[in-house]
C-alpha positions in Angstrom: -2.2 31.2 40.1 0.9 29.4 39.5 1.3 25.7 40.1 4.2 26.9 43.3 0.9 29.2 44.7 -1.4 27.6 47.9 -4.9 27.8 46.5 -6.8 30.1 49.4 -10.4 29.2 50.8 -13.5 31.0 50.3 -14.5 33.5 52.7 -16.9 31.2 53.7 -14.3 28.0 54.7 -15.1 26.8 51.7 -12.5 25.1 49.6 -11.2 27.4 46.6 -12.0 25.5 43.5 -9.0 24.4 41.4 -7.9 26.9 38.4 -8.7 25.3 35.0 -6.3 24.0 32.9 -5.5 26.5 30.0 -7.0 26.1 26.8 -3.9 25.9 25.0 -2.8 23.2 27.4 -6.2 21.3 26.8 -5.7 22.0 23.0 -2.0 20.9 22.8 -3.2 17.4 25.2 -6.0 16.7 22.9 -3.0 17.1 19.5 -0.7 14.7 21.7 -3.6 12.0 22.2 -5.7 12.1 19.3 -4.5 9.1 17.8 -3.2 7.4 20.4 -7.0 7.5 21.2 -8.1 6.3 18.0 -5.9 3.5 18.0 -6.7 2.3 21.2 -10.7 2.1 20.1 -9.8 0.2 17.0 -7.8 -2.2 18.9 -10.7 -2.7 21.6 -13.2 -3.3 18.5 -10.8 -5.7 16.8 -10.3 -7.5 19.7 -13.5 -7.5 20.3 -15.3 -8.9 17.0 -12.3 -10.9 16.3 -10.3 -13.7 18.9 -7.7 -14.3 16.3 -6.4 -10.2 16.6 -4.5 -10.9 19.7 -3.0 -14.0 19.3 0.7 -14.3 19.0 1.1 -15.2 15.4 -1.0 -11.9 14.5 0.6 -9.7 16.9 3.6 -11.2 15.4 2.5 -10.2 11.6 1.6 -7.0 12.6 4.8 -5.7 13.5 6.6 -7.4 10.6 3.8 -6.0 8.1 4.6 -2.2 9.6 8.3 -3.0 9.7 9.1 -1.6 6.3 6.5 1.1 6.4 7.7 2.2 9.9 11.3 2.6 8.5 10.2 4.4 5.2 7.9 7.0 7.3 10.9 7.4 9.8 13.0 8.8 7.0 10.4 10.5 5.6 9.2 12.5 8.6 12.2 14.4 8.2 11.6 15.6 4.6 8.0 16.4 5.4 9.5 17.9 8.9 11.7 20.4 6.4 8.6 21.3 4.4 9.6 19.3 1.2 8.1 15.8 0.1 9.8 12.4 -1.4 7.9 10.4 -3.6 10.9 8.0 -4.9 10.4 6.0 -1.9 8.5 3.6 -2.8 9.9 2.6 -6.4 13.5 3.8 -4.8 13.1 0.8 -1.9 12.3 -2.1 -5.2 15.4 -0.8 -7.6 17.6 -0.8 -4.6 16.3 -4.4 -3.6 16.6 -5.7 -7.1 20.7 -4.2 -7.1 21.2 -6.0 -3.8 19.8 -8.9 -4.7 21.6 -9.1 -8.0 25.2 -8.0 -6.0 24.4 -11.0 -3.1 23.8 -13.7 -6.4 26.3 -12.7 -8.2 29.0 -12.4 -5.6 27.8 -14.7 -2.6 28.6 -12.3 0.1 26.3 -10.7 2.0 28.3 -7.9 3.2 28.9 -6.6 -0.3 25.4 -6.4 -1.3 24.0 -4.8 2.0 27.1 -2.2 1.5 25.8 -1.9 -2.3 21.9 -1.6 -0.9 23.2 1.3 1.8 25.2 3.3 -1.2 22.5 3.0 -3.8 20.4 4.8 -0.9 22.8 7.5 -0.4 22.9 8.5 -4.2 18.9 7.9 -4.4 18.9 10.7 -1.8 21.7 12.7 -3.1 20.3 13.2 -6.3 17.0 14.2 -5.2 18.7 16.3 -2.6 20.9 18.4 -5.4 18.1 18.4 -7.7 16.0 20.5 -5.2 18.6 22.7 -3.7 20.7 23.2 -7.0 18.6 23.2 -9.8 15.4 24.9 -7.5 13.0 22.0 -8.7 10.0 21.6 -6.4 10.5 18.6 -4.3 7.1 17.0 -5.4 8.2 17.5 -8.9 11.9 16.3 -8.2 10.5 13.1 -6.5 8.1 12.3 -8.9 10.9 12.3 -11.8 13.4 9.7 -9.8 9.9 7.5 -8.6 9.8 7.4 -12.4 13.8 6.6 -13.3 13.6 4.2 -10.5 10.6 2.0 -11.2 12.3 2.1 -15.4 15.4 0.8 -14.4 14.1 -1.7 -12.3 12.0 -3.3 -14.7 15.1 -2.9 -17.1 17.5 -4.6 -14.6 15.6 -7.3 -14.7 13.3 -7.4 -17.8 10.4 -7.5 -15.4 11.3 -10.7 -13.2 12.5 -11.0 -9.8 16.1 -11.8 -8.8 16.2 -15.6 -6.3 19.0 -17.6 -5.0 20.0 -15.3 -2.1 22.7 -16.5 0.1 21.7 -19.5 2.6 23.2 -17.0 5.6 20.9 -14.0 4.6 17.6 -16.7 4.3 18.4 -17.5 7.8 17.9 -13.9 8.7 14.4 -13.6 8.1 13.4 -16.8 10.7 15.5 -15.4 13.6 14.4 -14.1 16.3 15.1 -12.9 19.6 13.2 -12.7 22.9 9.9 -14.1 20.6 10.7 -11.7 18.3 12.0 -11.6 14.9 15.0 -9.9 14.0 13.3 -7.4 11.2 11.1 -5.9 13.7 14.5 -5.0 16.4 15.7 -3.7 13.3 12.8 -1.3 12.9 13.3 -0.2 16.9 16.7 0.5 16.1 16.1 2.8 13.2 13.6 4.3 15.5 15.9 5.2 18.1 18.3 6.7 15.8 16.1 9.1 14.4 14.4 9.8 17.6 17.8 10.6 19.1 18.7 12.6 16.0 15.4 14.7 16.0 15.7 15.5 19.5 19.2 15.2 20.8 21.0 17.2 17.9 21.2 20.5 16.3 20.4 19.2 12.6 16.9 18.0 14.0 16.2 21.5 15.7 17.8 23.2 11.9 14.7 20.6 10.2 12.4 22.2 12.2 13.6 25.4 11.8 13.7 25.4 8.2 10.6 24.1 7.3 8.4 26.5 9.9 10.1 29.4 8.0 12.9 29.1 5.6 13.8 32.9 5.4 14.4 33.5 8.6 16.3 30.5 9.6 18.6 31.7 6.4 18.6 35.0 8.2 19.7 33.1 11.5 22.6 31.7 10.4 21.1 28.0 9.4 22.2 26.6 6.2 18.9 25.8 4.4 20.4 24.2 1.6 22.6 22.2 3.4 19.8 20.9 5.5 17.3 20.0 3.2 20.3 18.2 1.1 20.8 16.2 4.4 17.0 15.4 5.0 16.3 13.8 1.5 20.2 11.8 1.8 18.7 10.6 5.4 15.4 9.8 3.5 17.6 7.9 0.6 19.1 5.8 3.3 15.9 4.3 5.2 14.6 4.0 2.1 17.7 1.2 1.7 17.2 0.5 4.9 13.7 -0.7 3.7 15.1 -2.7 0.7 16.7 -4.6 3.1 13.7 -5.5 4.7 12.0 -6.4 2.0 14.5 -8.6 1.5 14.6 -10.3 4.6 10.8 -11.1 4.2 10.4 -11.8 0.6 13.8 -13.0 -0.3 13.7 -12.1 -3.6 14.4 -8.8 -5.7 11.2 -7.7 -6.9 11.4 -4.9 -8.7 7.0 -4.1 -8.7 7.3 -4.2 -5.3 6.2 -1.3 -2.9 4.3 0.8 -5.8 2.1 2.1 -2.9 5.0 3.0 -0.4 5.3 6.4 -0.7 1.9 7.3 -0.3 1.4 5.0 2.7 4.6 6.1 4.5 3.4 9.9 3.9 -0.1 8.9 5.0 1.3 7.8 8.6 3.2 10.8 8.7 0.7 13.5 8.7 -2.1 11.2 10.6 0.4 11.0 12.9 0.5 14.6 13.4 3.3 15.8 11.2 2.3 19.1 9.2 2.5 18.6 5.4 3.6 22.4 6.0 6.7 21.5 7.5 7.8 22.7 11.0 5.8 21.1 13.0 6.4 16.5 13.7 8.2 13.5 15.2 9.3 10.7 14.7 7.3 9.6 17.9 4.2 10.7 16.3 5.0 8.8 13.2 5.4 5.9 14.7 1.6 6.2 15.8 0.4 6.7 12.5 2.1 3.5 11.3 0.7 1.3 13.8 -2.8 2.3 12.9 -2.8 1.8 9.0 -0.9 -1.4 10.3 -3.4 -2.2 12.7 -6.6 -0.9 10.1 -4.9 -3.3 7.2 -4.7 -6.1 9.7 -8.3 -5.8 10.4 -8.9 -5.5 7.0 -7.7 -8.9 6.4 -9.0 -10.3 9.5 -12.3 -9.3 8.3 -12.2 -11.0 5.3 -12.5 -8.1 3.0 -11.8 -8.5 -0.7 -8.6 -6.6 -1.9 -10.9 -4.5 -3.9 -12.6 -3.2 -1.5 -9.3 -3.0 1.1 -8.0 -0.8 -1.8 -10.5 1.9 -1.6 -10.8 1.8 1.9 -7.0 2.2 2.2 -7.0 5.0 -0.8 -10.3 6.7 1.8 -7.5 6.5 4.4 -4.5 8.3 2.2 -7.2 11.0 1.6 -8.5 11.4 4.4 -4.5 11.6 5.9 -4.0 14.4 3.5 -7.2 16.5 5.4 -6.1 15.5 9.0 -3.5 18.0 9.6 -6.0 20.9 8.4 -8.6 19.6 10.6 -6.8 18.7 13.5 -4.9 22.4 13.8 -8.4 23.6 13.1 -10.2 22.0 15.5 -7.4 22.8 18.4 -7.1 26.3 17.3 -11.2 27.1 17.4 -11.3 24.8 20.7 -9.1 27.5 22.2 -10.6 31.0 21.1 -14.4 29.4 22.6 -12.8 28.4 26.2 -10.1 31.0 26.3 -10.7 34.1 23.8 -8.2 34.9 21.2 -5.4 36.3 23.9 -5.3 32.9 24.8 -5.0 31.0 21.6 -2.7 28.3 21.0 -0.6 29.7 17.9 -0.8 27.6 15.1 2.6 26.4 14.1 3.6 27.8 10.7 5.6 30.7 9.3 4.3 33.2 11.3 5.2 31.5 14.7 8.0 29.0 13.8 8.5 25.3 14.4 7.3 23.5 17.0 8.5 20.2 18.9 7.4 17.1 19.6 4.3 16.9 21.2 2.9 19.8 20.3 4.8 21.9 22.4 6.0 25.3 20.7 9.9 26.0 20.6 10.6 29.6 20.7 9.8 31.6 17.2 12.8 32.1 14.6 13.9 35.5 14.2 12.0 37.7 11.8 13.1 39.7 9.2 12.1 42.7 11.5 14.9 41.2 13.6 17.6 42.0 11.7 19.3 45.1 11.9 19.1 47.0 8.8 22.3 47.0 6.7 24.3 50.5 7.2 
């Protein structure tokens, strides 16, 4: 029975009872809301153990503690989206602060050092980009050698100190605001429209997708692979200057220790928020879910008054737990929908075998197989 069809009564007069939902529709709603759910129950308890979680200042902290992590995971949705991972985020974000700071002391002009900050980015990204798709080094691998470089030459840029005296103009930056609130966290909306529009509204976002539920037969389809995993880790390069920036703004100083935890964080509220660390499967929407609740868990963390000891290992149960989630969670749907609705009815599970899928859970039709393809003559 279609939704279009009149539901018939009983031979009896009796109403016809309403045709249950499908299981993969019931799987695919309880993927969507998951943590949406979750978030809203740790907001209720905070709220509710604690009058100080709602006030204006916290709300306020909040969203300018998730600001940088929201723009880092942004970027980095996209990379995990394309099946590949980028672990020079977090180092990458302090070198590129430390140049931009150095560039606005040196030179007094803002423009300059944000231009510096933005192109630093783009090489950051380029040269994990080439590394991977030239030189066929695993990303993780890749990644892990320029988190290295990064944190070596920030620490030799500034023989372990941080870089002060920023321009008077770009101090006044981080204590504006508008409509109540400051201008860091518009910022971060920005950057989230962007990419939102970028994931959904062109063909490189669909390519992401495509390439990381099954690389060989998006190559067989006509998409460049390289190309688009070259682009993915640039775009990752440049929120990751993005970021710099923001640290900036808040801590007005070029720090070049700074963010040693990033990466890790920003791939943590990617795959809690339901991005697969598989690749073809994620949003940007999604992501922006799993910030708000490490924001929201390290905000109640403080609230609560727990040492930094101990908000360490809860945080590292949290990254660990993040890297389980997106087993579990596909699990869970998948098993939910062979008891209610037998193995005809399955939800596929997004992967190789059944190609990317879009956001919210909602499959986008397979890429071609190999089967596809007519055989050469």
């Amino acid at each position: 029975m279609t939704a279009t069809q009149e539901r018939r009564p009983r031979p009896d007069g009796t109403p016809a009872e309403r045709p249950a939902r499908p299981p993969r529709v019931r799987g695919a709603l309880f993927d969507r809301m998951f943590v949406p759910v979750v978030l809203l129950a740790l907001v209720v308890y905070l709220s509710a153990t604690n009058d100080a979680f709602f006030s204006r200042i916290n709300v306020t902290n909040v969203l300018m503690q998730a600001s940088i992590l929201a723009i880092v995971s942004f970027g980095a949705t996209f990379v995990i989206m394309g099946g590949q991972l980028d672990l020079s985020m977090g180092t990458g974000s302090a070198l590129i602060s430390v140049i931009g700071a150095t560039v606005m002391v040196d030179s007094g002009s803002i423009l300059l050092g944000v231009g510096v900050c933005l192109l630093s980015g783009l090489v950051l990204g380029l040269v994990n980009g080439l590394v991977v798709t030239a030189l066929q080094v695993p990303s993780f691998i890749a990644t892990l050698g320029t988190m290295i470089i990064c944190a070596g030459v920030a620490l030799a840029l500034t023989d372990g100190g941080v870089v002060s005296g920023l321009p008077a103009g770009f101090r006044s930056i981080a204590t504006g605001r508008l409509l109540g609130l400051p201008l860091l966290v518009w910022a971060t909306a920005v950057v989230f429209l962007l990419l939102w529009w970028l994931q959904r509204q062109t063909v490189f976002g669909y390519q992401v997708l495509a390439v990381g539920g099954n690389a060989e037969a998006s190559r067989l389809s006509g998409v460049p692979v390289a190309r688009v995993r070259l682009l993915v880790f640039v775009l990752s390069g440049v929120a990751t200057a993005v970021a710099a920036l923001a640290l900036l703004v808040r801590v007005q100083s070029g720090q070049p220790n700074a963010n040693g935890t990033l990466a890790l964080e920003a791939i943590a509220a990617v795959v809690v928020g339901g991005t697969s660390l598989n690749g073809g499967r994620g949003s940007v929407v999604r992501t922006l879910w799993g910030v708000l609740l490490i924001a929201v868990l390290r905000n109640g963390l403080d609230l609560s008054g727990i040492s930094e000891d101990y908000k360490q290992v809860v945080l590292g149960v949290v990254f660990i737990l993040a890297a389980s989630v997106d087993f579990l969670r596909r699990r869970l749907v998948r098993d939910r929908s062979r008891v209610r609705g037998g193995a005809a009815h399955a939800r596929p599970v997004p992967g190789p075998e059944t190609g990317p899928a879009l956001e919210d859970g909602a499959p986008s039709a397979p890429p071609p197989s190999v089967a596809a393809v007519p055989p050469p003559r």
